[in-house]
Short mmCIF file of the C-alpha atoms (twelve columns), coordinates in Angstrom:
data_MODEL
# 
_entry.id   MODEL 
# 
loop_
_atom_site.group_PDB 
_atom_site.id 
_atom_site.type_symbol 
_atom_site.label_atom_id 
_atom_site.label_alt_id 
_atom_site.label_comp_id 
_atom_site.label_asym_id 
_atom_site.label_seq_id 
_atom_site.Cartn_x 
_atom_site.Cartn_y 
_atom_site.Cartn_z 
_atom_site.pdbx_PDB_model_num 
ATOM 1   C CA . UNK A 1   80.429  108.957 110.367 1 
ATOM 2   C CA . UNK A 2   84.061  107.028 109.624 1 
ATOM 3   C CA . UNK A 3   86.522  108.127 112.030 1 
ATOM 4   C CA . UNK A 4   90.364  107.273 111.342 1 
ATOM 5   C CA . UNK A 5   93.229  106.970 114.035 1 
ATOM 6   C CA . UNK A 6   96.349  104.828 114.751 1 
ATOM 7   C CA . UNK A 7   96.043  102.617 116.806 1 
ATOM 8   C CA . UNK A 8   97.050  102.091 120.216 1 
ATOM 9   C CA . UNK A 9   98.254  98.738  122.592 1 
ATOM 10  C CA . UNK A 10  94.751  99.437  124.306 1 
ATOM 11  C CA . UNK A 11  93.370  98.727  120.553 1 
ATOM 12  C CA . UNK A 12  94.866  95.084  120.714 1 
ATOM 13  C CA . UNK A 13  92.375  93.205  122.501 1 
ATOM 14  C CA . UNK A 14  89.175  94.705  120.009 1 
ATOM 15  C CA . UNK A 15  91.119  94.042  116.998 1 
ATOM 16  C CA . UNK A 16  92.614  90.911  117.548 1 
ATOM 17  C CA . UNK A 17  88.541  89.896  118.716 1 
ATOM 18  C CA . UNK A 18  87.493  91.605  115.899 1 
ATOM 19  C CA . UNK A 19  90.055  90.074  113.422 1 
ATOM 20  C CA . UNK A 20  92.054  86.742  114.922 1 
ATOM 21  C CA . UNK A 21  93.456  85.776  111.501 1 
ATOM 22  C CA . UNK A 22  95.270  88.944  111.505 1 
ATOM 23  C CA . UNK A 23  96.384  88.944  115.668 1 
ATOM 24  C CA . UNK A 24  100.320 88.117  115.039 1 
ATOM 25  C CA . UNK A 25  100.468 90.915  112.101 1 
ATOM 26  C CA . UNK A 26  98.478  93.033  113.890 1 
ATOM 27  C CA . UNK A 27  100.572 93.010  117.512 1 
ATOM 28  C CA . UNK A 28  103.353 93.899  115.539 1 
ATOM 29  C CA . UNK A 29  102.113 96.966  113.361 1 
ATOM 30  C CA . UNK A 30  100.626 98.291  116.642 1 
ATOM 31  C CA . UNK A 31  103.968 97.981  118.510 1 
ATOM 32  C CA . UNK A 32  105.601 100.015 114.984 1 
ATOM 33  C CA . UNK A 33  102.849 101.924 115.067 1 
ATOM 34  C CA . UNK A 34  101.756 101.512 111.705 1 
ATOM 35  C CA . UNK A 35  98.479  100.291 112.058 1 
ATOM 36  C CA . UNK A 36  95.149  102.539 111.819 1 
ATOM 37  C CA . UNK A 37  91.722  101.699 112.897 1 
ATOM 38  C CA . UNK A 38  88.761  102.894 111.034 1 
ATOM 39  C CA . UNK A 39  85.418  103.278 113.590 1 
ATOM 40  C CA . UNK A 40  82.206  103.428 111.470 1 
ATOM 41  C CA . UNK A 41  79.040  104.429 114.449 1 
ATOM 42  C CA . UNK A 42  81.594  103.618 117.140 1 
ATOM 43  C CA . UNK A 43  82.454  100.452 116.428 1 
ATOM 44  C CA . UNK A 44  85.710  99.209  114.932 1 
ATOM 45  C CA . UNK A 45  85.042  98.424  111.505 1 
ATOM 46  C CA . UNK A 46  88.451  98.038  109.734 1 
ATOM 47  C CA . UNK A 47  92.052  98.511  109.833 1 
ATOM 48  C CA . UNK A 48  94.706  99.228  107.167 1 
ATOM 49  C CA . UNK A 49  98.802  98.351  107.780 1 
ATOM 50  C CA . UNK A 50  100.842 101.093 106.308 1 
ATOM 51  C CA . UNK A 51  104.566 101.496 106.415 1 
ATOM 52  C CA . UNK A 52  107.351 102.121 103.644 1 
ATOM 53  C CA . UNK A 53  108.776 98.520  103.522 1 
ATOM 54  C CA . UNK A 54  108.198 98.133  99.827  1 
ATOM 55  C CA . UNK A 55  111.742 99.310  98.272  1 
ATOM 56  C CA . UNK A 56  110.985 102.532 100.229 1 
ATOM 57  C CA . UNK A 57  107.837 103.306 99.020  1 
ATOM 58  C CA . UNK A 58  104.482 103.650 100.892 1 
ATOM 59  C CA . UNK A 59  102.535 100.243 100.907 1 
ATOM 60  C CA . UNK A 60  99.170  99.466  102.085 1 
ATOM 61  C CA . UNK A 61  100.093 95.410  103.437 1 
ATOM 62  C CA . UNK A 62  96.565  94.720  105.117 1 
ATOM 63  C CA . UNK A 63  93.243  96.474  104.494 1 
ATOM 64  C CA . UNK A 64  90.514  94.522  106.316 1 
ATOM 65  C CA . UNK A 65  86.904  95.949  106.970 1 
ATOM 66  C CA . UNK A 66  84.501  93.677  108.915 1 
ATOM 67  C CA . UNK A 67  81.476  92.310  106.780 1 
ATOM 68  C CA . UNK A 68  78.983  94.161  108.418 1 
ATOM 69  C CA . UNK A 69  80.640  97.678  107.764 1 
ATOM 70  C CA . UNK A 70  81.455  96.912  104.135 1 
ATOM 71  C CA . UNK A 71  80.081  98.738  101.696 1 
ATOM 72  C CA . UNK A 72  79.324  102.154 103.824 1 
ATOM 73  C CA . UNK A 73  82.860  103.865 102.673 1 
ATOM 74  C CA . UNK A 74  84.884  102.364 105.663 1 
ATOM 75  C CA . UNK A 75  87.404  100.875 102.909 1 
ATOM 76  C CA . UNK A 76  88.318  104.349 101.133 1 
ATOM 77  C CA . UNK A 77  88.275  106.277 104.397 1 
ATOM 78  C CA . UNK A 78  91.491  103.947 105.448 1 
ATOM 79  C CA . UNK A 79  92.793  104.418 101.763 1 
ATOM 80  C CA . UNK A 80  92.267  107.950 101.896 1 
ATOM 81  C CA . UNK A 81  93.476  108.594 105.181 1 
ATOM 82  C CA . UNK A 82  96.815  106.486 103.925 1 
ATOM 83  C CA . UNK A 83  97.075  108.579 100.885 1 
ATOM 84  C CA . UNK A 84  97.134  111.782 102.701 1 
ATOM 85  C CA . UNK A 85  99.579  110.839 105.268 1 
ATOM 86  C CA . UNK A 86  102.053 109.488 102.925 1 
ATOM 87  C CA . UNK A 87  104.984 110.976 102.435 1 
ATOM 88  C CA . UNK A 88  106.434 109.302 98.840  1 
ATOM 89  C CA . UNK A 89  105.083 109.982 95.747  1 
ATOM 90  C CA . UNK A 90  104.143 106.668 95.121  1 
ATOM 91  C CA . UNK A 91  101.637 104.808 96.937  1 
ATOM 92  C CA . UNK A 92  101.723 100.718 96.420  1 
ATOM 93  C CA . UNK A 93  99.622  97.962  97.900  1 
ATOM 94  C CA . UNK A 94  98.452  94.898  96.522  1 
ATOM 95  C CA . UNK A 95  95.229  92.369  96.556  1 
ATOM 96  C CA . UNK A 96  94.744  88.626  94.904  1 
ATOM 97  C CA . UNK A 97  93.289  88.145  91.557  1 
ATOM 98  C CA . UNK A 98  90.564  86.437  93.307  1 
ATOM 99  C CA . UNK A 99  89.588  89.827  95.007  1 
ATOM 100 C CA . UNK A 100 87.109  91.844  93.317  1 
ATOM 101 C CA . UNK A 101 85.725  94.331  95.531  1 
ATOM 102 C CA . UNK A 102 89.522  95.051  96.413  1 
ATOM 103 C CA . UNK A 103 90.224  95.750  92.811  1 
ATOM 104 C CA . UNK A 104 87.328  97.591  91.886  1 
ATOM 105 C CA . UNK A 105 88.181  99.929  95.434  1 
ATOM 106 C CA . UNK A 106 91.869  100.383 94.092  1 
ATOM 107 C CA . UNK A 107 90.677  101.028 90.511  1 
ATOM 108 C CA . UNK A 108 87.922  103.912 91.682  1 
ATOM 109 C CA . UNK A 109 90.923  105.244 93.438  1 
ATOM 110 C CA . UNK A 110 92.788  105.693 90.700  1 
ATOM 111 C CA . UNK A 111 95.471  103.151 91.154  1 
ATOM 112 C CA . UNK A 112 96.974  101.651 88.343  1 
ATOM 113 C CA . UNK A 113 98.410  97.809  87.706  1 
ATOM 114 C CA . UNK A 114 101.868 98.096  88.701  1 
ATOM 115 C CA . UNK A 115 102.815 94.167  87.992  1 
ATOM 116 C CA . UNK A 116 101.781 90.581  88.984  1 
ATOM 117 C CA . UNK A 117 102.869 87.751  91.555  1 
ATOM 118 C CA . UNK A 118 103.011 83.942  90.745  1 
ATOM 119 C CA . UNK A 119 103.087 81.229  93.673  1 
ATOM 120 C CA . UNK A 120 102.098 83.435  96.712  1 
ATOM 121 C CA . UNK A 121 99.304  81.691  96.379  1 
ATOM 122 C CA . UNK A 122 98.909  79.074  94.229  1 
ATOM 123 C CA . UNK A 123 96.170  79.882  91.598  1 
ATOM 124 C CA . UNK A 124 95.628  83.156  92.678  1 
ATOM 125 C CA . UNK A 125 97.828  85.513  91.307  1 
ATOM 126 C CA . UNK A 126 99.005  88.972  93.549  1 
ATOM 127 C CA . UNK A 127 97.962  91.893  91.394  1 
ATOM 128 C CA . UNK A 128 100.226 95.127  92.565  1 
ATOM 129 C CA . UNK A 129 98.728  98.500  91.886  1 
ATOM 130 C CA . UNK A 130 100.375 101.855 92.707  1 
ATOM 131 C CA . UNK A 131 98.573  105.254 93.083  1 
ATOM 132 C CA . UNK A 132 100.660 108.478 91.850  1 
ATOM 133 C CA . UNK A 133 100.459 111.022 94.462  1 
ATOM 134 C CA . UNK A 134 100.549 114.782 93.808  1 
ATOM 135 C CA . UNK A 135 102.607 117.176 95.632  1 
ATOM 136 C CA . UNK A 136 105.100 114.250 97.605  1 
ATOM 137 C CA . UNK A 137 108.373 114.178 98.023  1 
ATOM 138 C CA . UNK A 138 110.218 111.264 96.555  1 
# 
């Protein structure tokens, strides 16, 4: 069973063990509270960073699962949870060309490809996909 929550200061130390390339982003979407943990068995298994940053709009920043939850729903459960608790009528988040599994996720989910990003990083181009959402306010 995937259980979803935001997470907490007493979160920090298990995700930043969990996930040290993330520990400065993560500090600081715990402290704005816009962070959420996914637990897969009682474990942490992912996180997503969600906040309206993007020109107002909901935007999924960070989705991480670890690799030994992937591929046991972890991934949408975050997405979904995000998609329900957003409150625009857009939902926007973004992934490298590079990244597959992150693409085919977004494109099962409906999402559609919203634009592309040169030089974030070089030779890897940031695809941007955005999900319509029924029944949101704009």
């Amino acid at each position: 069973m995937i259980t979803i929550r935001p997470a907490t200061e007493n979160d920090l130390p298990d995700l930043c063990r969990c996930f040290p390339a993330h520990a400065q982003t993560l500090q600081e979407a715990v402290a704005a509270r816009t962070c959420f943990v996914g637990f897969c068995e009682g474990e942490m298994a992912g996180f997503a960073v969600f906040d309206y940053s993007f020109y107002r709009q909901g935007f999924v920043s960070l989705l991480f699962v670890r690799p030994a939850h992937r591929r046991k729903g972890v991934a949408g459960a975050l997405m979904s949870f995000v998609e329900q608790n957003c409150t625009t009528a857009k939902l926007f988040t973004s992934t490298n060309l590079s990244n597959l599994p992150m693409q085919s996720l977004l494109a099962g989910r409906g999402y559609l490809l919203a634009g592309v990003i040169h030089y974030l990083d070089e030779g890897d181009p940031e695809l941007v996909y955005v999900k319509m959402l029924n029944d949101k306010s704009t």
